[in-house]
VMD Tcl script that draws the C-alpha trace (Angstrom):
set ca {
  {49.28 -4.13 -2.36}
  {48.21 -5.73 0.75}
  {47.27 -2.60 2.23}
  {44.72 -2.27 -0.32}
  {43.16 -5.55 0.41}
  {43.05 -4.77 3.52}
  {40.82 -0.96 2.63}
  {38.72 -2.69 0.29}
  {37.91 -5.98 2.60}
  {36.96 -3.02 5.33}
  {35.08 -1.12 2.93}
  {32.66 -4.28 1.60}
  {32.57 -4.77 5.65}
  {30.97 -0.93 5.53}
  {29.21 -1.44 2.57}
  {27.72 -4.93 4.13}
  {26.56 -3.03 7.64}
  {25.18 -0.12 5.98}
  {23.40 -2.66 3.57}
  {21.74 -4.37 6.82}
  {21.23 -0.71 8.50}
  {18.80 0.17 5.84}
  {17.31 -2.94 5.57}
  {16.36 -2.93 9.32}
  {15.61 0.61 8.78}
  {13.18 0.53 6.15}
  {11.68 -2.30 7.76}
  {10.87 -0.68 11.03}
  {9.75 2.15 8.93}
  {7.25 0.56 6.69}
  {5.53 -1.58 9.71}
  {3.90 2.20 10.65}
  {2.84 3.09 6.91}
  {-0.56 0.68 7.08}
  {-2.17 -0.04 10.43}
  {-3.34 3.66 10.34}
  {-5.45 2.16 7.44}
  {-6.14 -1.55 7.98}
  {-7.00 -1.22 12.00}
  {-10.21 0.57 11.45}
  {-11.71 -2.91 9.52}
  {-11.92 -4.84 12.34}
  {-13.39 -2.36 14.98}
  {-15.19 -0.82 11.50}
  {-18.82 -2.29 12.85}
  {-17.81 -0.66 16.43}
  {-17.34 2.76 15.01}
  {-20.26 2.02 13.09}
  {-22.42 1.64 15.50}
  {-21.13 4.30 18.31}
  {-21.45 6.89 15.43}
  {-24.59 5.69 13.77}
  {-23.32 5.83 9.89}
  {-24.39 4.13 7.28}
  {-22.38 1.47 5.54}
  {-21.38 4.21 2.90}
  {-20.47 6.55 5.20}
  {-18.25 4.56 7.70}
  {-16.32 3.50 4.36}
  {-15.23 6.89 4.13}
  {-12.51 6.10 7.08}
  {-10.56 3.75 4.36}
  {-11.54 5.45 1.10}
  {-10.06 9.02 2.79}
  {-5.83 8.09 3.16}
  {-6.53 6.29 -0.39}
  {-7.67 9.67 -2.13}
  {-4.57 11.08 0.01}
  {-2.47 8.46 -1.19}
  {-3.36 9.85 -5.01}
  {-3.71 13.61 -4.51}
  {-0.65 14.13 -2.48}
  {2.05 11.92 -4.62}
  {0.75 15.48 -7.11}
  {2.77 17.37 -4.13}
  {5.77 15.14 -2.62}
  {8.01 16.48 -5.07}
  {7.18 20.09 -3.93}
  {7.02 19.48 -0.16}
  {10.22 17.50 -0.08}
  {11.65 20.36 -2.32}
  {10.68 22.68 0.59}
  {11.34 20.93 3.71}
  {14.40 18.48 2.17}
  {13.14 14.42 1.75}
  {14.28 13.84 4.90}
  {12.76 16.47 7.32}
  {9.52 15.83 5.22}
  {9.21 12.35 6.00}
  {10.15 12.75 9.60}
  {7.35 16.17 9.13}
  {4.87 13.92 7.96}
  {5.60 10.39 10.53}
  {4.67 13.24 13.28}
  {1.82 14.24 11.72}
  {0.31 10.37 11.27}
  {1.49 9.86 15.04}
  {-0.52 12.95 16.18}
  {-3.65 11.48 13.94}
  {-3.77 8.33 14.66}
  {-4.14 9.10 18.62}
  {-6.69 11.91 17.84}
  {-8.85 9.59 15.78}
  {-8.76 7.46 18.96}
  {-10.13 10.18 21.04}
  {-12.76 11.42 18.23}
  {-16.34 12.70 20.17}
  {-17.77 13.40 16.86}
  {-18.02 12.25 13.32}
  {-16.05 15.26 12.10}
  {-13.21 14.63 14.22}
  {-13.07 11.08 13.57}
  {-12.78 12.05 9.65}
  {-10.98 15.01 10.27}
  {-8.27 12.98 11.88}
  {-8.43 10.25 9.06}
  {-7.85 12.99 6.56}
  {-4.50 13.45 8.38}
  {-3.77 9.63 8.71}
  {-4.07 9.92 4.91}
  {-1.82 13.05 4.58}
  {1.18 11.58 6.48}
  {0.92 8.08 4.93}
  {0.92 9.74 1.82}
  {3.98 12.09 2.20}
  {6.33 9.56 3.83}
  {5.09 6.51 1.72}
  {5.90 8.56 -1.29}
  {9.50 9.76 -0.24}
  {10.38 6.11 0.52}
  {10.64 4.84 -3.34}
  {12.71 7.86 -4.04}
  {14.79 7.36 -1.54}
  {15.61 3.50 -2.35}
  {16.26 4.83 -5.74}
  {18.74 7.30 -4.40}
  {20.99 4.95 -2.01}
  {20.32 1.59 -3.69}
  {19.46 1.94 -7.45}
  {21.15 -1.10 -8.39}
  {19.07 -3.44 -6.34}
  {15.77 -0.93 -6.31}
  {13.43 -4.34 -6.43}
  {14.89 -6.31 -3.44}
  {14.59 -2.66 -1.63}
  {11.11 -2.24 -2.31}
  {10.47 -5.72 -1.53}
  {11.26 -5.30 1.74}
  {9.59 -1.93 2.34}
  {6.74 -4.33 0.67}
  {6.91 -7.06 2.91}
  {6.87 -4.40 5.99}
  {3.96 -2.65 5.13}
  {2.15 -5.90 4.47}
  {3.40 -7.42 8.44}
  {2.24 -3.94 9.79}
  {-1.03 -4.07 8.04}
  {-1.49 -7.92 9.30}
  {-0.29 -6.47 13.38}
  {-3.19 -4.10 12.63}
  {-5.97 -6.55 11.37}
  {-4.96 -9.25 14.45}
  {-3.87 -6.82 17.36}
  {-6.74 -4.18 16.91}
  {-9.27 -7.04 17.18}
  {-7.93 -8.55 20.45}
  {-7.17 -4.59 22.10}
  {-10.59 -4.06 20.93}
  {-12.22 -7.26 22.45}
  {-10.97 -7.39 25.24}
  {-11.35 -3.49 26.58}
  {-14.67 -3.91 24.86}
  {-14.01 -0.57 23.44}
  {-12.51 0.39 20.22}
  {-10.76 3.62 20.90}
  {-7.86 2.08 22.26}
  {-7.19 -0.22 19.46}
  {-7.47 2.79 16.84}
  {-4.91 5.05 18.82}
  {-2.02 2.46 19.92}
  {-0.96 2.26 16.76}
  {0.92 5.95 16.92}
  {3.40 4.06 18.78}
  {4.97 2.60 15.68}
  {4.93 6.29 14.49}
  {7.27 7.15 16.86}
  {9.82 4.34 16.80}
  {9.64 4.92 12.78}
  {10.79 8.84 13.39}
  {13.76 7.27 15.38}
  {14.73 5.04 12.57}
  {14.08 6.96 10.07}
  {16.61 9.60 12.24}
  {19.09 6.58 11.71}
  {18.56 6.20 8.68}
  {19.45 9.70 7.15}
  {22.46 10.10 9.64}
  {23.86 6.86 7.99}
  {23.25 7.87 4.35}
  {23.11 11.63 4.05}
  {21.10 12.60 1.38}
  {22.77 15.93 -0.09}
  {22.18 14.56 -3.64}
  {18.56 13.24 -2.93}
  {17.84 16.80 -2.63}
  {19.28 17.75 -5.62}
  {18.03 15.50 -7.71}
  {14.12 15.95 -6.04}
  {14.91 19.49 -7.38}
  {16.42 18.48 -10.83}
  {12.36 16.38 -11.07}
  {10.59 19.02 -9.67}
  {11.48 20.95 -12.66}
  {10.24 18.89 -15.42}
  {6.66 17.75 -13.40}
  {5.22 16.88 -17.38}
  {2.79 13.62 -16.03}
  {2.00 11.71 -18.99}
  {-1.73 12.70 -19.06}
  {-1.03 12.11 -23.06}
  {0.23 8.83 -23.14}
  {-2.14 6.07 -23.87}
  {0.22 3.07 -22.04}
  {0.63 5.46 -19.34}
  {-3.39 5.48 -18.48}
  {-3.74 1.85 -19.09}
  {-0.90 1.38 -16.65}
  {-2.43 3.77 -13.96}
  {-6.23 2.04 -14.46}
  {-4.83 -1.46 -14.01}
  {-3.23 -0.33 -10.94}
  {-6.56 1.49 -9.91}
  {-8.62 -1.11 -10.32}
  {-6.85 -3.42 -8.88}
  {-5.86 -1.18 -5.73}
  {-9.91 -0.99 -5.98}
  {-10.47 -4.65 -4.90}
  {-7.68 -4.33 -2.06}
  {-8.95 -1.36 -0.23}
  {-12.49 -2.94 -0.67}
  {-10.73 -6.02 0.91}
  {-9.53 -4.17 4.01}
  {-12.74 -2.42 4.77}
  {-14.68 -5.02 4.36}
  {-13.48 -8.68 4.77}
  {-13.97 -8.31 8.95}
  {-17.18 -6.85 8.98}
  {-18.81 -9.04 6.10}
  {-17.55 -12.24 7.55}
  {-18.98 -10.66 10.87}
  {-22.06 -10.10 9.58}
  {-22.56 -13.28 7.15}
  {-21.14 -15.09 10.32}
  {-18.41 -16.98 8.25}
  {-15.54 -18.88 9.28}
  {-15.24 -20.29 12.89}
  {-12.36 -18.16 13.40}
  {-12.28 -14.19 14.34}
  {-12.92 -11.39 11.78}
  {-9.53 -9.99 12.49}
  {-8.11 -13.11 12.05}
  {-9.52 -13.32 8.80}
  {-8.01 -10.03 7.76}
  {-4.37 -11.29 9.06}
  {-4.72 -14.07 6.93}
  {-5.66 -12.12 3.71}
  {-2.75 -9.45 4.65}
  {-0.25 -12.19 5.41}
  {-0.94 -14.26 2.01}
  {-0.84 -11.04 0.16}
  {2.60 -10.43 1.92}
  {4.02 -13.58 1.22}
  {2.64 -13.50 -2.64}
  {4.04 -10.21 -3.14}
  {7.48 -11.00 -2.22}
  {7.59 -14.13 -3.84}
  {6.02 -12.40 -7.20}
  {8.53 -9.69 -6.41}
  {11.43 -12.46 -6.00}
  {10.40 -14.90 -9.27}
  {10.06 -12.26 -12.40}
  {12.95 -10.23 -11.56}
  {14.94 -11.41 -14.31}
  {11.68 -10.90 -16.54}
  {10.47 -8.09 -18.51}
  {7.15 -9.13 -20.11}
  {4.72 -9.48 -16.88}
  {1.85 -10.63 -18.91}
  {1.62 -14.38 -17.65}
  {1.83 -13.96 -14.12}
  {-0.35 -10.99 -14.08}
  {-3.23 -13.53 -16.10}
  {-2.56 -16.26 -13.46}
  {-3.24 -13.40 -10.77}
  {-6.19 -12.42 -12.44}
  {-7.38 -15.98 -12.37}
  {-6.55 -16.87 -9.29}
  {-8.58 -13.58 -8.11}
  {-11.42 -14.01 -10.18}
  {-12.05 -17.69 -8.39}
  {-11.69 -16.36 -5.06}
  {-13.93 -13.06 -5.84}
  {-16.67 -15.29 -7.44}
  {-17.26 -18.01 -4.37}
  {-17.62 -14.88 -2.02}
  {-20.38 -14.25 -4.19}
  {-22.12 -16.97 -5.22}
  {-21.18 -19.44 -2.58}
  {-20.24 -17.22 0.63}
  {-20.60 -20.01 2.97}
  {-18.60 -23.04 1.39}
  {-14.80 -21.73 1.03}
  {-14.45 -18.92 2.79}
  {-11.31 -19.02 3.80}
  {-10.04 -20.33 0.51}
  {-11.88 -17.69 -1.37}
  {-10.18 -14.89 0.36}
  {-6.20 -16.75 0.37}
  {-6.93 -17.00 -3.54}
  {-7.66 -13.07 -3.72}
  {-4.95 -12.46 -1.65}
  {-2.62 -14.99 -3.82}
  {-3.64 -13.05 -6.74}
  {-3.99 -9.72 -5.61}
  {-0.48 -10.27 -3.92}
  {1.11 -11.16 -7.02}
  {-0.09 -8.33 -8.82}
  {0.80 -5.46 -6.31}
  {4.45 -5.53 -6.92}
  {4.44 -6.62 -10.59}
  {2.44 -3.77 -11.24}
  {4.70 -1.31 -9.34}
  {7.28 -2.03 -11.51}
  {5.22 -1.07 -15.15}
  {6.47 2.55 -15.19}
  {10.26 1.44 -15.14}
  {8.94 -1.30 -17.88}
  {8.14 1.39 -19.54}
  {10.34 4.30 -19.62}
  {14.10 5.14 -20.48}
  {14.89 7.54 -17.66}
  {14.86 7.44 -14.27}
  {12.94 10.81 -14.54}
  {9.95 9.09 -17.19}
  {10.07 6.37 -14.61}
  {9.26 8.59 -11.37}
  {6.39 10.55 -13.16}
  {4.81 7.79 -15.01}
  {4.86 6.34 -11.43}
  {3.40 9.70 -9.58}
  {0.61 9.55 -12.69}
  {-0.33 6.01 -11.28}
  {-0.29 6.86 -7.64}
  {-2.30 9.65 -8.70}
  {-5.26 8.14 -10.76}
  {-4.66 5.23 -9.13}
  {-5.30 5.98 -5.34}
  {-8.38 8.14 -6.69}
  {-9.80 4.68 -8.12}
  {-9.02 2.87 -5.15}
  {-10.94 5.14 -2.94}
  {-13.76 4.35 -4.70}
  {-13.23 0.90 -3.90}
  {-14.70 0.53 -0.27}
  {-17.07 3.18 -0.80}
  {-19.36 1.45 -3.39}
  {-18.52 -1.79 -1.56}
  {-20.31 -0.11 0.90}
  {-22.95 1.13 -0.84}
  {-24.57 -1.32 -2.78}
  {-24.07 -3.52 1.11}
  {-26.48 -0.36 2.32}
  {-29.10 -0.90 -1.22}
  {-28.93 -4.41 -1.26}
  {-28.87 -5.54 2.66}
  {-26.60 -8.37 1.62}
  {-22.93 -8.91 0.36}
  {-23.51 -10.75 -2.89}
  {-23.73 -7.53 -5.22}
  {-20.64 -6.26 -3.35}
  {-18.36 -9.35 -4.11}
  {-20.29 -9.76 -7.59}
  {-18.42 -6.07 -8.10}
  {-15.15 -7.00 -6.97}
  {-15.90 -10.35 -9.21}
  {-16.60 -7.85 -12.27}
  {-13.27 -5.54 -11.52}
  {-11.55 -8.62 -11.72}
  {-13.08 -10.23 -15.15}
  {-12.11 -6.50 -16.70}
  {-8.35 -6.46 -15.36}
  {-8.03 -9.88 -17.13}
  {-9.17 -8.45 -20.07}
  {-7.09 -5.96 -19.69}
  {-3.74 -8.01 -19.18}
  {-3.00 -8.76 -22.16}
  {-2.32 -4.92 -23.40}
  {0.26 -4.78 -21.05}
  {3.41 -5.61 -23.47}
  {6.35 -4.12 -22.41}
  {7.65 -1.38 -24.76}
  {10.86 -3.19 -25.66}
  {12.78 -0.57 -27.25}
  {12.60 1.55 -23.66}
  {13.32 -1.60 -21.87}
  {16.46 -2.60 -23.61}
  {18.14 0.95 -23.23}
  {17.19 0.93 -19.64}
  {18.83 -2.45 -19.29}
}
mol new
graphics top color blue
foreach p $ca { graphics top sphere $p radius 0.5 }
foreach p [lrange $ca 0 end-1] q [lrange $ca 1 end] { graphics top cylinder $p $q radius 0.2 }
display resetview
């Protein structure tokens, strides 16, 4: 008898390391999944100019990983069927490494968006494998997993916005600050090398193959769509919010403090919302309330970057990121809300991903756009202003299907 208390006490003491091992793991990991995407807003102007595009076109280098980020969650399934989950995300960390530095060394337009359509490709690929691969090891405690791998793609995204900004200042030059960041490629490879030694995935791979037989997205399903548009649109006014907040405040000459700056803060706030969000409704299954109070807070902060650009600045963009930060991870979790199997749940969530990203990329390219018609920032901020208004209309739609929800619990 005491022998077993001794095995089990030594087991929990396993269980308890390999608990903290993924937790650093996926950490370390998810720092490398955004700065590929958030450093180009600060040295965005730079480019810019070097290159001679128009607004519209230089928004292309954040819109590109987003329709990446949609079309490729279509694939995931199949590559990691091919290559195994594991050597695909390892496959695909190379591949953003080798991008990121090549952007950095771009001589012409066509490299430069040659080499963001690859930044795009390997965020894509190992972003995607990452939920699947919580849901494999830890499906018990799936939310405070992908809270974490939250939490470290919202730090790496606010390295990127500060860090790319100094590098960038201070070798007066932004090539540098665009290709250091393949350095947290490679110490993500080695983790991620950790990672799979520690928790072999032999059933991962089975069950990616079990999914990749029944690929049936809900292209049918009414809920499904207004599930995938919410997360659009509101992925819309975040990838709008990266392009844009450091060369607007640049350009409307803003705060007192640096345009990268700026972006930490909105990246940081976001961060911080969307683990607390993440944190608070665990326990809940009806998301309605705190998605209106996002939408609120969002709508505020959207609307004095409009009308009154000059006044709150920096209060205007903490509210959008307070909202906006809320929403991200209470949104993530509307497929499971809303489907009985763990099967319904990944494809519902691929469908999102997939109309979703598409939406998003569309975010910082009209940004852009009406900034090039109008020669100011108002119509661009009235848009995000509008998005806003139409996701708050849209909240209250979002009832949980309570029959799904109480045979998944």
């Amino acid at each position: 008898m005491h022998h077993n208390t001794h095995s089990s006490t030594a087991a929990t003491t396993v269980a308890h390391t390999h608990r903290i091992t993924a937790i650093i793991g996926l950490l370390i990991l998810s720092l490398a999944l955004r700065p590929g995407i958030v450093s180009i807003g600060p040295i965005l102007l730079q480019i810019q100019h070097e290159f001679a595009l128009s607004y519209t076109k230089s928004s292309l280098l954040i819109a590109i990983p987003d329709i990446c980020m949609g079309v490729f969650a279509l694939f995931v399934p199949r590559i990691a069927r091919s290559l195994g989950s594991d050597r695909a995300v390892i496959t695909a960390l190379f591949l953003l490494a080798a991008a990121t530095l090549l952007r950095g060394l771009s001589g012409s337009v066509s490299t430069l968006l040659l080499s963001t359509l690859f930044v795009g490709i390997g965020i894509a690929v190992s972003g995607s494998l990452v939920g699947g691969w919580i849901k494999t090891h830890f499906p018990r405690e799936a939310s405070f997993f992908m809270g974490i791998y939250a939490a470290g793609l919202s730090v790496g995204a606010t390295a990127a916005a500060v860090l790319t900004d100094v590098v960038a200042q201070i070798n007066q030059d932004w090539r540098w600050a665009a290709a250091m960041w393949s350095l947290l490629c490679v110490t993500a490879i080695l983790s991620w090398r950790t990672l799979t030694r520690k928790f072999p995935s032999t059933d991962a791979n089975k069950s990616v193959t079990q999914q990749a037989t029944s690929i049936v997205l809900p292209f049918r399903n009414g809920k499904a769509w207004l599930i995938a548009l919410y997360f659009g649109i509101s992925q819309f006014m975040v990838y709008a919010c990266f392009a844009w907040i450091a060369p607007s405040s640049t350009e409307m000459n803003l705060p007192h403090i640096s345009a990268g700056v700026l972006l930490a803060l909105f990246t940081l706030t976001f961060a911080i919302a969307s683990f607390a969000a993440g944190y608070i409704a665990r326990h809940s299954t009806d998301r309605r309330g705190w998605l209106l109070l996002a939408m609120l807070l969002t709508i505020v902060g959207f609307a004095g970057l409009c009308f009154w650009p000059t006044s709150y600045a920096m209060a205007d963009i903490i509210l959008v990121a307070i909202g906006q930060g809320i929403c991200f991870p209470l949104v993530m979790t509307l497929p499971l809300d809303n489907t009985a199997s763990a099967n319904d749940a990944n494809l519902w969530t691929v469908f999102m991903l997939f109309i979703g990203y598409l939406i998003a990329a569309l975010g910082p390219v009209s940004f852009g756009l009406l900034r090039d018609l109008t020669h100011g920032y108002a119509a661009s901020y009235g848009l995000l202003t509008a998005a806003s208004v139409l996701l708050l209309v849209m909240t209250p739609a979002l009832k949980p299907n309570t029959k799904t929800a109480a045979s998944a619990a």
